[in-house]
C-alpha positions, 0 to 999 in steps of 0.5 A, a space after each residue: 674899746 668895745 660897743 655895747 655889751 649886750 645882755 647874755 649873748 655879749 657877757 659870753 663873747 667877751 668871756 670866751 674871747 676877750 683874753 685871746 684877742 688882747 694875747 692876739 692883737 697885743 692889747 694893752 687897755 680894754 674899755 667896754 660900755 656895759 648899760 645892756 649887759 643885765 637882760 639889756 638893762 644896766 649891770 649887776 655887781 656880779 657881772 661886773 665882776 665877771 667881766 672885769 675877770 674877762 678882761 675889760 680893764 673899764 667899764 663905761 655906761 649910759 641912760 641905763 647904768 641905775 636900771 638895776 638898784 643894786 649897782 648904786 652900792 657898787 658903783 661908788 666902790 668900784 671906780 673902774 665902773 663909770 657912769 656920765 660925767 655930766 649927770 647931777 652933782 650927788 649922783 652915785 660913782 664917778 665919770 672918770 677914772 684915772 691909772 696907768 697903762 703900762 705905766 703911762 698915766 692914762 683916764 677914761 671920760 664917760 659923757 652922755 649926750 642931750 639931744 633925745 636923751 634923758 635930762 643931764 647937764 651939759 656935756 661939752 662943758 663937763 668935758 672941760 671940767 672933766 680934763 681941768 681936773 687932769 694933771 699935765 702927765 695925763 696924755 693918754 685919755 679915751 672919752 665915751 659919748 653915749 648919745 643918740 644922735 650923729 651930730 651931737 657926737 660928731 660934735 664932741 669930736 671936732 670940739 676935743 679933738 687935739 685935747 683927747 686921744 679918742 672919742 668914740 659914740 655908743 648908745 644906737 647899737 648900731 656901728 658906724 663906718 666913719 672910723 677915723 684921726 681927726 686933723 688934731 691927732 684924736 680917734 673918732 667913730 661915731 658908734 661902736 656898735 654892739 657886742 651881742 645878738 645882731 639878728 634882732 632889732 638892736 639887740 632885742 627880739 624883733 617881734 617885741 619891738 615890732 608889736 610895740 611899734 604898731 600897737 604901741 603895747 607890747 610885752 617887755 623887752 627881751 634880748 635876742 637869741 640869734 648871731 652874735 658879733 663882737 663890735 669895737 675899735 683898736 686905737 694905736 696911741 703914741 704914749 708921749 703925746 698922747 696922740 692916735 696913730 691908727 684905728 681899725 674898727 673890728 666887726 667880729 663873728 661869734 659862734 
């Protein structure tokens, strides 16, 4: 799974590398939260594409997946691509998908958090509903928790945690050390982190941001042009039950 695709700079690690990290690390599944990868702001149909012929097998997404119009049209026709679960009834897309990996039924579950986020409903009772809706085969399933704060996603964890395989956070860009398999067999990170530019202030040029704090105007955001690094987690999976078995955080450099 990997962080945040973060505007150009992120859409070009994945392109470059991502084929040969899935040959060289033996990866069966590729999950990556694209709400940056359009100049920072939601994604478009085209780079969807893209990145789905990159190599991520599904995207998930946050408080920016509808930035861009054009992707209302798109989303309801691709489920590979998510949006929160736990947004209104009558939202475009879907929060969850559900397939194979190497033939072992599998879903990918996409929430969004409360706690100084946008309105949604409430996430921990949308998870419920989101694994109701599974069948019995399912043990392979990955759940995305975009949110802001620490203990909301720390919290989704423990409350999952034996019914999941994995729950990992996304939203700050900013990738936590807290890699670990909690007591019921399930994968947690708090954060993943980000796939893009890192030299700027999560992901943006850092002059922008810092105007916009002592002036509280500012000219709009910009993604930055600096280093770059590939931010993820590789989770082992027990396909029989469903359970995690290692998880390595990876924190990759990118010319």
């Amino acid at each position: 799974m990997t962080g945040d695709t973060m505007a150009r700079a992120g859409r070009r690690v994945l392109e470059e590398r991502l084929q040969d990290l899935r040959s060289e690390r033996e990866i069966d599944f590729v999950i990556s939260n694209v709400e940056n990868a359009a100049a920072g702001f939601s994604i478009t149909p085209r780079i969807a594409e893209d990145l789905f012929a990159a190599g991520v097998d599904v995207m998930t997404s946050g408080n920016h997946i509808f930035d861009k119009k054009e992707i209302l049209d798109y989303i309801e026709g691709e489920p590979r691509l998510l949006r929160p679960a736990n947004y209104a009834p009558g939202v475009p897309g879907r929060g969850r998908w559900t397939g194979k990996i190497k033939g072992v039924n599998a879903a990918v579950i996409n929430l969004q958090g409360r706690v100084f986020m946008p309105p949604s409903d409430d996430p921990f009772r949308a998870a419920d509903t989101q694994l109701t809706g599974l069948d019995g085969t399912t043990k392979i399933i990955l759940v995305d928790m975009h949110a802001e704060t620490t203990s909301e996603k720390m919290g989704m964890g423990r409350y999952l945690d034996g019914r999941v395989s994995a729950v990992v956070g996304t939203h700050t860009h900013v990738q936590t050390a807290d890699e670990q398999i909690l007591p019921g067999g399930t994968a947690y990170l708090t954060d993943l982190g980000m796939t893009g530019p890192h030299d700027g202030v999560i992901g943006m040029q850092t002059e922008i941001v810092i105007e916009r704090f002592l002036r509280g105007i500012a000219p709009k955001f910009e993604p930055s042009n600096g280093a770059i690094r590939l931010n993820g987690l590789l989770i082992d999976i027990d396909e029989l039950s469903g359970r995690a078995e290692r998880v390595e955080r990876i924190s990759l450099p990118h010319s």
